[in-house]
C-alpha positions, 0 to 999 in steps of 0.5 A, a space after each residue: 888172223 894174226 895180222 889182224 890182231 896186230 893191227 886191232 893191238 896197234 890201234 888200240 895202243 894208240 887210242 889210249 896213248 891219245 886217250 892219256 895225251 889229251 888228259 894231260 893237255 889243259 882244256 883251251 877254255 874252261 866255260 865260265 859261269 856266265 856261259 854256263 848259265 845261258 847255256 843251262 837256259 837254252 837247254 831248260 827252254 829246248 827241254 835238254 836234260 842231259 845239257 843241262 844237267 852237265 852245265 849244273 855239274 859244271 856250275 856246282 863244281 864251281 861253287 856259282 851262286 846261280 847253280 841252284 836255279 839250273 837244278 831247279 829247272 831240271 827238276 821241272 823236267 825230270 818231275 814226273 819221273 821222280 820218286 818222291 824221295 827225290 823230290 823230298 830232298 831237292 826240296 829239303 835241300 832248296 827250303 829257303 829258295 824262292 823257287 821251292 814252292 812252285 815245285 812242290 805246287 808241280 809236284 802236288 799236281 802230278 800227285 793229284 793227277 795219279 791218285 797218290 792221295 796219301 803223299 798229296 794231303 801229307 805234303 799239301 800243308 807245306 804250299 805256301 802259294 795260292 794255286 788254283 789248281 791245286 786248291 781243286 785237286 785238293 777239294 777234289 781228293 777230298 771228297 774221294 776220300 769221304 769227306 763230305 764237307 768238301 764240295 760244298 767248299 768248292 762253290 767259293 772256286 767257282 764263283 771266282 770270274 778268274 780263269 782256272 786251270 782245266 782240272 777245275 772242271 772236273 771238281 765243278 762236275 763232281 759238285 753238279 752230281 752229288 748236289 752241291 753245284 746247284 742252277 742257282 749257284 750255275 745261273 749266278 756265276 753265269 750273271 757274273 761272266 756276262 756283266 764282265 763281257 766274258 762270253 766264251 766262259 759264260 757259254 760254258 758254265 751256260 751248257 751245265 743247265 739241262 735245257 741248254 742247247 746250241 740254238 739257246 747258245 747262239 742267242 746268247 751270241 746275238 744278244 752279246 753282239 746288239 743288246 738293243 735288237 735284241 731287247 726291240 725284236 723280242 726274241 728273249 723269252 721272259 718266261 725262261 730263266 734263261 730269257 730273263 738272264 739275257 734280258 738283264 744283260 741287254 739292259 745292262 749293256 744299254 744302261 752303260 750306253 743308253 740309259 734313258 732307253 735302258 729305264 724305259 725299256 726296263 720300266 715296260 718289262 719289270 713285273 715280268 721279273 722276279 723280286 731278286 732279278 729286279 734288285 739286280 738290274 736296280 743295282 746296276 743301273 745306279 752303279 752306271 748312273 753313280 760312275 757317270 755322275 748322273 743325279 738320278 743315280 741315288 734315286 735308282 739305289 733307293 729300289 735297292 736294299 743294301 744287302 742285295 749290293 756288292 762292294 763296288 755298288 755299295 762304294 759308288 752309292 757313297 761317291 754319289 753321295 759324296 758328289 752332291 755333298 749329302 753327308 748325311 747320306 754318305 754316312 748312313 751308305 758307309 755304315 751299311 758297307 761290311 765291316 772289313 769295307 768299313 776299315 779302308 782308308 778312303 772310308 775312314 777318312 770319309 766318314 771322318 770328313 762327314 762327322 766333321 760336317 756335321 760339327 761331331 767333332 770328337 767323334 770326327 777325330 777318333 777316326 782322323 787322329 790315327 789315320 793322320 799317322 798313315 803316311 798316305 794320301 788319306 792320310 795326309 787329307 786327314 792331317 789337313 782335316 786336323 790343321 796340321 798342314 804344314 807339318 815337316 816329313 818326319 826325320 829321315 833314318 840313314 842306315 850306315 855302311 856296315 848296315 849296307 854290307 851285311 845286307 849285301 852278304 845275305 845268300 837272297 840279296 846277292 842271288 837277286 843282284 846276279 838275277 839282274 845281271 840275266 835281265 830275269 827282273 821277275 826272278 830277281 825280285 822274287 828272290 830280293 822279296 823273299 830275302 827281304 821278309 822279315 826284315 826290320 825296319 832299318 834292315 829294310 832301308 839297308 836293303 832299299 839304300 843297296 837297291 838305289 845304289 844299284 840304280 833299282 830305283 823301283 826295287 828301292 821305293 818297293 823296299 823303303 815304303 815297306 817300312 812301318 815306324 822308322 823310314 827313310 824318305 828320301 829312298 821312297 821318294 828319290 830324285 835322280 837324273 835331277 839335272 835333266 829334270 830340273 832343265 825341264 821344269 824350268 822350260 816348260 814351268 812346271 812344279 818340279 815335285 809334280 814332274 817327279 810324283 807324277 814319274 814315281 808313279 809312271 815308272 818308278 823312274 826305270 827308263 826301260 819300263 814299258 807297259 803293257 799298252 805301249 807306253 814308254 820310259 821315264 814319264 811312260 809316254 804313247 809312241 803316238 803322243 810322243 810323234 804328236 808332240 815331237 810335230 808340236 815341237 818342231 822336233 824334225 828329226 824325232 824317231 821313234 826309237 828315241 822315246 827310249 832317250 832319257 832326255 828326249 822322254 823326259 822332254 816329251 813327257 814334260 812338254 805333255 804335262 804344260 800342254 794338259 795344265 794349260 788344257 785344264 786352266 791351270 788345275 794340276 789335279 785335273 791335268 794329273 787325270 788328263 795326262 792318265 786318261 787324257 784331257 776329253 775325259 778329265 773335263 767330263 769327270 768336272 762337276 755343274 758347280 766348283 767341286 773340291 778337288 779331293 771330291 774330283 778325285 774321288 769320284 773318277 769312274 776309272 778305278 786305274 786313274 782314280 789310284 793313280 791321280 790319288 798317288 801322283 798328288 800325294 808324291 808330290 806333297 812328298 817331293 815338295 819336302 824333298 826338294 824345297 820348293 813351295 810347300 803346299 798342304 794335299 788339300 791345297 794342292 788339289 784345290 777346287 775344280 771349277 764347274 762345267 762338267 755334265 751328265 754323261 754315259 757310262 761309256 763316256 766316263 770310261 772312254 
């Protein structure tokens, strides 16, 4: 016995002597903050707690600037286990950060979840996010608690088309119980996922009615996969709701397509519907009828009374006058639009455009004056309406080295500048615009002129085009990789200040950019376009991996441009659409007879390529003043586009 205990005080007097050895031996390597950071990333995507509570120990003890954000992250995981107390303090102590508004939104989740009704309604008026989820969470708690006014307020959630999170539907069966969910309210969002093709969500809101079942629900599938068989086999009752519902959407499919069948078929089936049911299929056929430029669509808007149209009808029933240049026409529909519809840009100027027509000079320039000031592409159009044209872009300001500076040391900027470091663009900007709010004007050129020397061009535009009365306009519209660019507009002759508009607004000159369809780099172009051109070209050796080369990008993408303006005749506005939506589709946007072009644009059925030819055109005003080449008024540069063009289907203009 006593040899054991010999040898266990032996064993243990070398432990410890190892122990003491090892302490006072320095570490082979201290992980830097860098590593550190990864490291706590990896753990918060595993769910590793304890690793990354070591590495934010290790990082606090540092003093890294990014520390915060691994706290945060195991906050996230260590959430359902907190007290409230705890969570009260990580958000005290984060208040300023960015990411403080999720959590508390996570938090006010798990709340809601557990019933913990007094701490959820004592810390919900601090969410400043919108968050679907606990929006029903609150509405839901609410009427828990006796307020009976909190249902009611729940039909504006549900008549979104937007997808929301499951705890939604625990709200929506609460307001079908107590009344305040009616089939009205069920059969309207029902009209309104199915006119978007969204099936599956309109099957579920479909099942709410009491009558529905599985066979009821297969006809909906049926009628979703041919309208037409649908519409001839007369398997959709009129004598139904339901049937009518689904008689409406196959009309509707077919007045896209086919709408010459579609009227027909509608003409033979009308006084089976109600008066309501008949404004909303009259109301869609002119919407598709307006998009595709067809003249009959104003007829089809006379059956309609304004209040039974929506905002997007109530705007293609003013394009459709402004097509054929009813002026008189355009500003009655614009009178009947609702106040806040009224106030945007495109129908100020509009409405001044039409006063104007009508020789209401004065009254034409109450609107156009001050929409002239607007440094926009309505504005610029006003300023032109005013003869103007060839005005100067106003004195650029130029913030100093001291303005930069003190920028640079806000606590947000330089977590945003690290951010980037990590390649975590969302949370970089997220920060950037959070540090950013409440800046004045020459803070924000400050700060835009920080971001470009960084080469963020599209952080530095976002920033400097958020200024209201000083601007620098050289950080809104910056020039950079000038050689490459300017190589090739000589190559291919181009306007260089539309090469440069037409990329601001592709990429914001970040050559890395890729969107959400493929398309790539500076100039945002197709890999299949860019194989095409490459042949075109005679490029032999192109891959595909150099659509990422700057100058092969820019080269394929200049090489387009020519290609789409000579398509066009020359029309640069015609092959600013051409290069978005491609040339088929630009042609058939074209009028019978020569069109103004700021008409052209105007009417362009797809909202997408409609903003974006708007933008492209007016960067290019902009640039034109930037780099001194010839300077054109907008009106100018968007010219006339000849006539030629024709009545198409709905699913022409779209494709």
């Amino acid at each position: 016995m006593q040899r054991y205990s010999a040898v266990f005080s032996f064993a243990f007097m070398l432990m410890v002597s190892t122990a003491a050895s090892v302490l006072l031996v320095p570490a082979a390597h201290a992980a830097s903050n860098e590593e550190l950071f990864n490291d706590a990333r990896i753990a918060y995507k595993n769910r590793d707690d304890l690793t990354l509570e070591r590495d934010l120990q290790q990082m606090q003890a540092q003093d890294y600037l990014l520390a915060p954000y691994a706290d945060y992250w195991l906050m996230l995981l260590r959430l359902n286990q907190s007290d409230s107390q705890t969570v009260r303090n990580f958000l005290a102590q984060y208040a300023d950060m960015p990411f403080a508004d999720r959590v508390r939104g996570e938090w006010l989740k798990g709340l809601a979840k557990r019933q913990e009704w007094t701490t959820f309604f004592d810390e919900l008026p601090a969410l400043k996010r919108d968050d679907a989820g606990v929006s029903c969470y609150a509405l839901e708690g609410r009427a828990i608690r006796g307020d009976s006014d909190a249902l009611a307020e729940g039909r504006t959630l549900w008549m979104s088309t937007a997808e929301q999170p499951a705890n939604c539907l625990a709200l929506y069966d609460r307001m079908q119980k107590n009344g305040a969910l009616s089939n009205d309210l069920i059969w309207e969002k029902f009209r309104l996922l199915m006119a978007d093709n969204k099936v599956s969500p309109a099957k579920l809101v479909a099942q709410r009615i009491s009558t529905m079942d599985a066979a009821a629900l297969k006809l909906l599938d049926k009628t979703y996969q041919n309208p037409q068989q649908a519409l001839e086999k007369k398997t959709l009752s009129l004598k139904t709701r339901y049937g009518r519902e689904l008689n409406l959407y196959a009309l509707d499919r077919l007045a896209r397509t086919q709408p010459l069948y579609a009227l027909d078929m509608w003409q033979k089936l009308q006084a089976s519907f109600e008066p309501a049911e008949q404004d909303y299929f009259w109301s869609r056929l002119a919407l598709h009828a307006a998009r595709r430029h067809d003249p009959a669509a104003l007829s089809f808007y006379d059956r309609v009374p304004a209040a039974a149209l929506d905002k997007e009808q109530m705007a293609w029933k003013a394009r459709a006058a402004l097509r054929v240049s009813d002026w008189s026409r355009l500003l009655n529909t614009i009178a009947e639009m609702p106040a806040t519809q009224q106030q945007e840009a495109a129908w100020r100027y509009w409405k001044g455009r039409a006063l104007k027509e009508q020789k209401q000079i004065p009254a034409a320039n109450a609107l156009l004056v001050p929409l002239s000031r607007e440094r926009s592409y309505y504005g610029l159009l006003a300023e032109d309406e005013l003869g103007d044209v060839l005005s100067a872009v106003p004195a650029s300001y130029r913030p100093t080295s001291a303005e930069v500076e003190a920028v640079s040391a806000v606590p947000g900027i330089q977590r945003a500048m690290e951010l980037q470091r990590y390649d975590m663009r969302w949370e970089s900007r997220t920060e950037w615009a959070a540090a950013t709010t409440g800046f004045d004007d020459k803070q924000m050129i400050a700060a835009a002129e920080l971001a470009a020397r960084q080469e963020w061009y599209d952080l530095a535009i976002i920033t400097a085009d958020k200024t209201t009365s000083t601007h620098d306009f050289s950080l809104r519209y910056p020039t950079p990789y000038r050689e490459i660019v300017r190589g090739f507009a000589k190559e291919q002759g181009l306007d260089e200040a539309w090469i440069y508009g037409l990329t601001r607004q592709e990429s914001r000159f970040m050559h890395y950019a890729k969107s959400g369809v493929g398309a790539s780099g500076l100039m945002q172009v197709m890999p299949a376009t860019a194989k095409w051109i490459a042949k075109r070209m005679g490029l032999d050796n192109y891959q595909n991996t150099m659509i990422h080369q700057l100058d092969t990008n820019v080269q394929l993408g200049t090489y387009y441009m020519r290609y789409t303006l000579d398509l066009m005749g020359g029309q640069s506005l015609m092959a600013t659409a051409a290069y978005n939506a491609g040339p088929g589709r630009a042609r058939r946007w074209m009028a019978d007879q020569p069109l103004e072009g700021a008409i052209y644009a105007e009417t362009i059925p797809f909202s997408e390529t409609r903003n974006y030819v708007q933008k492209v055109m007016g960067n290019a005003y902009y640039y034109a003043h930037r780099l001194g080449t010839k300077i054109l008024s907008l009106k100018q540069r968007l010219g006339t586009v000849g006539g030629g063009g024709g009545v198409m289907t709905t699913e022409e203009a779209e494709n």
